[in-house]
C-alpha positions as CSV (number, residue, x, y, z in Angstrom):
1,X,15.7,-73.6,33.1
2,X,13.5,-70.8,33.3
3,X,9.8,-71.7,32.5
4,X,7.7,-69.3,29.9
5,X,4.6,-70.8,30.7
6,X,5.1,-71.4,34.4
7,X,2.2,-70.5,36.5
8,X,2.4,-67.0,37.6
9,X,2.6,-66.2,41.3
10,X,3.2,-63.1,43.8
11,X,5.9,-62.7,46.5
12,X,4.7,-60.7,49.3
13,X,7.5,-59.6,52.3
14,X,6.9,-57.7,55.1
15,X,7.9,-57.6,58.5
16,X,6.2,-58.9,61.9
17,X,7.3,-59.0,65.1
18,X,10.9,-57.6,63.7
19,X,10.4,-60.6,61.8
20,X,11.0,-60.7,58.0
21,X,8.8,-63.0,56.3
22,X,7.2,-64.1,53.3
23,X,4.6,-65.6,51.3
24,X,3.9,-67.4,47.8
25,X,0.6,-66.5,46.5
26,X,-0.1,-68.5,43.3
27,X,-3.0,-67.3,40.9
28,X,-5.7,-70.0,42.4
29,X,-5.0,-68.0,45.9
30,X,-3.0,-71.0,47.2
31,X,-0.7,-69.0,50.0
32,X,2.7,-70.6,50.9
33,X,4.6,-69.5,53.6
34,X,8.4,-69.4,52.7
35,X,11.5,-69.5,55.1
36,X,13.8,-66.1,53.4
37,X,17.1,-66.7,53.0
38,X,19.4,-65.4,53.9
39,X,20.4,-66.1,57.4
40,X,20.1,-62.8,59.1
41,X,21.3,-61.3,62.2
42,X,18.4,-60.2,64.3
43,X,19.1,-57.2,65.6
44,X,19.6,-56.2,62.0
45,X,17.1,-57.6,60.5
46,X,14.9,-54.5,59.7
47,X,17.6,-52.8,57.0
48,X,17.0,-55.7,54.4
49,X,15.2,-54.6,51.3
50,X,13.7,-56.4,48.5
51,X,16.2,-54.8,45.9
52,X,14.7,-56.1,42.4
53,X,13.5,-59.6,41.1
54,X,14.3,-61.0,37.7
55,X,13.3,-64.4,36.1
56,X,12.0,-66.4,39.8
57,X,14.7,-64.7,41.6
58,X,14.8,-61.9,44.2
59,X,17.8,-59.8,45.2
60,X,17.8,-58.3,48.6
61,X,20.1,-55.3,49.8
62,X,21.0,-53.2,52.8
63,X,21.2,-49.9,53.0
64,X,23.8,-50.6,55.6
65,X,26.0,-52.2,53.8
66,X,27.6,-51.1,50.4
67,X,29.8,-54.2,50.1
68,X,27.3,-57.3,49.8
69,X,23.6,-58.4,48.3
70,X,21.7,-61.8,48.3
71,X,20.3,-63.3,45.1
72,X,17.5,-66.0,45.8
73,X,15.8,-68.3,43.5
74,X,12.1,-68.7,45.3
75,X,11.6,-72.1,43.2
76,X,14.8,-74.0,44.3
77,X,15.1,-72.2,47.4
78,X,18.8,-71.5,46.2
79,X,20.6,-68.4,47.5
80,X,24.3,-66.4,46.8
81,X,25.4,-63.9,48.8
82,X,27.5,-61.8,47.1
83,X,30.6,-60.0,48.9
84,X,32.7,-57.3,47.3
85,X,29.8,-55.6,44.7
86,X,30.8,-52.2,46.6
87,X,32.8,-50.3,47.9
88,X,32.8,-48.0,51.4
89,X,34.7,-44.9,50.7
90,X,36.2,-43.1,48.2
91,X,39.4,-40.3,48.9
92,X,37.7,-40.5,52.1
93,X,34.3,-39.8,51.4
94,X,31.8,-41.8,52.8
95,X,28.8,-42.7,50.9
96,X,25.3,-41.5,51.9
97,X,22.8,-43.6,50.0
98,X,23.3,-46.9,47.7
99,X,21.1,-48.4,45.4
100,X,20.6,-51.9,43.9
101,X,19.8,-53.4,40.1
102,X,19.3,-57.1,39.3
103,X,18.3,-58.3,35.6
104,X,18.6,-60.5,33.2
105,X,20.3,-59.5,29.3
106,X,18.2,-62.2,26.7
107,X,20.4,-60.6,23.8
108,X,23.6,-61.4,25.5
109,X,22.7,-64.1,27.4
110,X,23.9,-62.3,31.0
111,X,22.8,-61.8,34.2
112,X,24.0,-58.3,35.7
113,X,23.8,-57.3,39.5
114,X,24.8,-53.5,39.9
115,X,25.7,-51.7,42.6
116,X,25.5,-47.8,43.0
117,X,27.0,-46.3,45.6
118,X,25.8,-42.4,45.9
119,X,28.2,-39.6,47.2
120,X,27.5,-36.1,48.4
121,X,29.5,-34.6,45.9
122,X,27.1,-35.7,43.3
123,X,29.2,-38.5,42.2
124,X,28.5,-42.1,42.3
125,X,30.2,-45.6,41.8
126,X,29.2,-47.8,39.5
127,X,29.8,-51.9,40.1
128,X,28.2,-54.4,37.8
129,X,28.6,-57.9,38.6
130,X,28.1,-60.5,35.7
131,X,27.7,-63.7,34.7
132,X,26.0,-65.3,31.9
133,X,23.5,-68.5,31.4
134,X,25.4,-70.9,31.6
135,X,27.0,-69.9,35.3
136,X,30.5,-68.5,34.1
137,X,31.3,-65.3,36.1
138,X,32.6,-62.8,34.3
139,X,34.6,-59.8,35.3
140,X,33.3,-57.0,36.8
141,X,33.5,-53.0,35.5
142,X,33.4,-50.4,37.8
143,X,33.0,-47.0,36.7
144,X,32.7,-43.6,38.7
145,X,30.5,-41.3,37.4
146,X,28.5,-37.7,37.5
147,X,25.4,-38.5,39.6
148,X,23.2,-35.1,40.1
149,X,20.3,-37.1,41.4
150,X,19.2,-38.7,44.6
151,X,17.5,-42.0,44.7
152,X,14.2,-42.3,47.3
153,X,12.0,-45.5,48.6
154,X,15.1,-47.6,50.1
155,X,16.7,-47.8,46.6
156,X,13.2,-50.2,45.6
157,X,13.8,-50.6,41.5
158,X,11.8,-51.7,38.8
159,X,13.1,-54.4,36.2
160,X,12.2,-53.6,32.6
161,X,12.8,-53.2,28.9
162,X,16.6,-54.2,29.3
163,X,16.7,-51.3,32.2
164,X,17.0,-50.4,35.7
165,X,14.6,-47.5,37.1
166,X,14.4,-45.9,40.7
167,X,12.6,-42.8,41.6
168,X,14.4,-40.5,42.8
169,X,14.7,-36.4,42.6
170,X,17.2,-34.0,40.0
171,X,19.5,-32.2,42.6
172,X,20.1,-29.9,40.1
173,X,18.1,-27.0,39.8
174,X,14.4,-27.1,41.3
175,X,14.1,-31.1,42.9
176,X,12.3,-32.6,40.0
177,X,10.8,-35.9,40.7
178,X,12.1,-38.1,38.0
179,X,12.5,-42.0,36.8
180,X,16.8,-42.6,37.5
181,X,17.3,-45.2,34.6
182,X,19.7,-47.4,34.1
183,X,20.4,-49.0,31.0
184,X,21.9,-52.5,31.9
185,X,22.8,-53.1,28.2
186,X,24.8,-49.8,27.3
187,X,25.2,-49.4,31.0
188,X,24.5,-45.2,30.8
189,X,22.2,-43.5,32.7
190,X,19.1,-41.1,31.9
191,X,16.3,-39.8,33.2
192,X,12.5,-39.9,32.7
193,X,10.1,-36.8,33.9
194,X,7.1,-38.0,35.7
195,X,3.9,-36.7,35.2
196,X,4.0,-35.2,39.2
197,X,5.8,-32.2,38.1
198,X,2.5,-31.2,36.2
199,X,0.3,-32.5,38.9
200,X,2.2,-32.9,42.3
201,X,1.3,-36.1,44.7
202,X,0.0,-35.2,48.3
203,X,2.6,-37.8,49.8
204,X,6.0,-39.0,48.5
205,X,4.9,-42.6,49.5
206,X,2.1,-42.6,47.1
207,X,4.6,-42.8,44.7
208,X,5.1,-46.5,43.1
209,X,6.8,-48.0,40.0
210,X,4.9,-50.5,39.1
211,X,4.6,-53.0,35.2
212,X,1.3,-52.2,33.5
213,X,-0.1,-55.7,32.0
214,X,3.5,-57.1,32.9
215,X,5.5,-54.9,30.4
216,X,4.3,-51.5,30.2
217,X,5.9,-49.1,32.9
218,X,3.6,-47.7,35.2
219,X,3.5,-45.1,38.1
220,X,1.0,-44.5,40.7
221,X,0.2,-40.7,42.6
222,X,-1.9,-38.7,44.0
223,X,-3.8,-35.4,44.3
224,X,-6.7,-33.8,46.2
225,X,-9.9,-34.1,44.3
226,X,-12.3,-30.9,43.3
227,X,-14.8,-32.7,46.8
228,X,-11.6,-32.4,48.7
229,X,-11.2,-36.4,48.9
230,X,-7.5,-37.6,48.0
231,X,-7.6,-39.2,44.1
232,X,-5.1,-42.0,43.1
233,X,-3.8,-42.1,39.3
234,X,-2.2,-44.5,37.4
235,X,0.2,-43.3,34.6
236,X,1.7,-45.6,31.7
237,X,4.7,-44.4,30.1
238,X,4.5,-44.7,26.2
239,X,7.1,-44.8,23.5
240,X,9.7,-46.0,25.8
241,X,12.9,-45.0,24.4
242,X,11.1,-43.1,21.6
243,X,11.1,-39.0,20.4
244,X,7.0,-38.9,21.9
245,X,7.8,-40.8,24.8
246,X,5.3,-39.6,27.5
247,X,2.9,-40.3,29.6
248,X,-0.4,-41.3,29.7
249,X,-3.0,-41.2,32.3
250,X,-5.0,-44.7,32.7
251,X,-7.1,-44.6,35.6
252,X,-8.6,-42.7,38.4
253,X,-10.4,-43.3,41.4
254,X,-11.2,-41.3,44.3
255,X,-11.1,-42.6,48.0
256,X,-14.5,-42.9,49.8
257,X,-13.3,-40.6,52.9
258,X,-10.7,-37.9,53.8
259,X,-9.7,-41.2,56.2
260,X,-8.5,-42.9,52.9
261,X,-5.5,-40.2,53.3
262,X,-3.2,-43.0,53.9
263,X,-4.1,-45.7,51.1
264,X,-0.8,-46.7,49.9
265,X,-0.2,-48.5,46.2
266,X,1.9,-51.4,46.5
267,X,1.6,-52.8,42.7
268,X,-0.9,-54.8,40.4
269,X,-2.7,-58.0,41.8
270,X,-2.0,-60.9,39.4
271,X,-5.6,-60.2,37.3
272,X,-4.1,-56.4,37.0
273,X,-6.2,-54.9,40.2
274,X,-4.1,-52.7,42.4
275,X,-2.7,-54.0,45.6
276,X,-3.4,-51.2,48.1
277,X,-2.2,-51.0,52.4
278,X,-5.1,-49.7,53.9
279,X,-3.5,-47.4,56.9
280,X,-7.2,-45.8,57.4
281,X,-7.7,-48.6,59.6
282,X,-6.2,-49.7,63.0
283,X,-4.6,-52.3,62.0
284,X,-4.2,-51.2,59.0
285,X,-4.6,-54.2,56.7
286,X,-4.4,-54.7,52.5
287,X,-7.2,-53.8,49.5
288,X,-7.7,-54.0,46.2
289,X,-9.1,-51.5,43.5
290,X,-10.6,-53.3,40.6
291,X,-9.7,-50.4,37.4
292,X,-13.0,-52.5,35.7
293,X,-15.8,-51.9,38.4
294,X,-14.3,-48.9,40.1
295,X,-14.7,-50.4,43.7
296,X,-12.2,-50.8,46.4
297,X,-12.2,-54.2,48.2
298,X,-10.9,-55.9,50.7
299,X,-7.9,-58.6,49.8
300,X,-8.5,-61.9,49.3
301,X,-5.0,-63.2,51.3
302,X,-4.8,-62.2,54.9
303,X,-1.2,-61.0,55.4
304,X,-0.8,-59.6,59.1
305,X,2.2,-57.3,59.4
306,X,2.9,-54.4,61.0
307,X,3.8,-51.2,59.6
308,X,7.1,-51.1,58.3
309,X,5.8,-50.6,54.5
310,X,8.9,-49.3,53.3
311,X,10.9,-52.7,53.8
312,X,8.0,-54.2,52.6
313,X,7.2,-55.5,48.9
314,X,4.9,-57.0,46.5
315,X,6.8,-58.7,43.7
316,X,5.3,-60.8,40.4
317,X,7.6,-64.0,39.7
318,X,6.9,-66.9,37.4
319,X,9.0,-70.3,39.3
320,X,12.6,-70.9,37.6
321,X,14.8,-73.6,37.8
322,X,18.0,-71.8,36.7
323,X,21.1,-72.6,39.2
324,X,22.8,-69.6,40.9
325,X,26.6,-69.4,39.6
326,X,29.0,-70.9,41.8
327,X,31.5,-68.6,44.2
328,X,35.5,-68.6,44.9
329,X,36.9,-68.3,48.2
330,X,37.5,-65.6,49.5
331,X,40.0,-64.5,52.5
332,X,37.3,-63.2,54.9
333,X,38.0,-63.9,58.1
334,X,34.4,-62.9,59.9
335,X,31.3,-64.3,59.1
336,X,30.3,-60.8,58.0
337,X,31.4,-58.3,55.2
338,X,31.5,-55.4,57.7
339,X,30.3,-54.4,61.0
340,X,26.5,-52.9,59.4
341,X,26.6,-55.9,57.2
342,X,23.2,-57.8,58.2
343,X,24.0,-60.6,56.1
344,X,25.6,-63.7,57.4
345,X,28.8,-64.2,54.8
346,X,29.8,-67.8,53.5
347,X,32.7,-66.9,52.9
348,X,32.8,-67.0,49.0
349,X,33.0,-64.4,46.2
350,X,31.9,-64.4,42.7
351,X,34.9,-62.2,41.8
């Protein structure tokens, strides 16, 4: 049963020590350290992504791996791992970059892991893995498919309005920096313009997807200010699927120092300030910009991590008690999909 009203609470995980790791941090600041699943291999441990989160539960991925992802449900502490969404190679091609979606359809009543597997040739292949609410698989479609764009930030995605979105670049023509979006319901792609081909960000990792007030979607940048200090915007993209849709700019502030180069956005706090990593400082450690009094301050939970941002995340969940469905054996002989694979495989399959 997934809970409406359920108290509201952020995921935060990061790596330390070659560690991954997490924390729960509920509205009323309560922190509460949570053992990941799934188990990992060590020596691997540092390719696992947070992929996307849906309804209490987080799907992590490997850009390692094409063949397998984990979904987790943070409340029961329920995971699946989920062995044969891929694929390795097609005619002999081998893939150079993958990307991961995870939702949940209300109007059908299904939950939809994809899988896209990115080629050189501009191609991609498409693998959705479905079930539906009440825990029946259903059989998967795979598709191949015209793919002009690449997709950047570890394959990160951003859940909303029935839709998958990455950034990524158009490899076609001048390299456009552009919202990839996947519609999970008609299961086509198109793509969004962001506002950074008018006004182009100093650094590529200033970038961020982020949800506006929960539901409106958002994207951070930056530029270098008329006194030379770096600026951060906030844009919010209206009439989503509409004829005007564009977008508009929300807020700006301007860093206190030319040592504020490195401030990099990480999402909204739960009372909609901005989660920020402060790399101006050694160790770098995590702020917050409050849009209402215009101040930068420092964060009220004391995460210590080091500085592996980009297999880092910041993630807003309310708790769910809705089970994971339940896998068929498979014929796997190793306790791994593939020699990259950095998950630990228990030998089922949802297909």
């Amino acid at each position: 049963m997934h809970h409406d009203r359920a108290k509201r609470n952020n995921l935060i995980c990061f790596y330390k020590q070659h560690v991954y790791n997490s924390v729960s941090v509920c509205e009323d600041e309560t922190i509460t350290d949570l053992l990941l699943p799934p188990p990992t291999l060590p020596k691997r441990c540092r390719q696992i992504v947070v992929a996307a989160a849906c309804r209490g539960m987080v799907c992590f991925s490997s850009a390692s791996c094409s063949n397998s992802a984990v979904v987790w449900n943070i409340a029961t502490r329920e995971y699946r791992i989920f062995n044969g969404i891929g694929r390795g190679d097609i005619d002999g091609r081998s893939y150079y970059s993958i990307a991961t979606g995870f939702t949940f359809l209300p109007i059908i009543n299904d939950y939809k892991l994809v899988r896209v597997i990115i080629y050189a040739n501009q191609t991609a292949y498409i693998k959705i893995t479905r079930w539906n609410g009440d825990n029946s698989s259903i059989p998967a479609k795979e598709m191949l498919t015209d793919f002009p764009y690449s997709i950047v930030q570890h394959g990160h995605c951003l859940n909303a309005n029935d839709a998958i979105h990455w950034l990524g670049h158009d490899k076609v023509g001048a390299v456009l920096s552009i919202v990839i979006v996947f519609d999970m319901v008609e299961e086509k792609f198109r793509q969004i313009a962001t506002p950074f081909n008018q006004e182009k960000p100093i650094r590529h990792y200033h970038r961020k997807l982020a949800l506006l007030k929960e539901s409106t979607l958002a994207i951070f940048g930056s530029s270098v200010s008329s006194t030379g200090y770096l600026s951060f915007h906030i844009w919010a993209l209206k009439n989503y699927r509409g004829v005007s849709e564009s977008w508009a700019k929300q807020f700006t502030f301007e860093a206190t120092s030319r040592l504020c180069y490195d401030l990099q956005p990480w999402g909204f706090w739960l009372n909609g300030e901005v989660v920020f990593y402060r790399m101006e400082e050694t160790p770098g450690k995590m702020g917050l910009y409050d849009i209402h009094t215009n101040q930068i301050k420092d964060f009220s939970v004391d995460v210590d991590f080091d500085y592996l941002l980009y297999y880092s995340s910041i993630i807003h969940y309310k708790e769910s008690l809705v089970p994971l469905p339940q896998m068929k054996k498979n014929k796997m002989t190793n306790n791994v999909c593939c020699n990259h694979c950095p998950f630990q495989i228990d030998q089922f399959n949802i297909n």
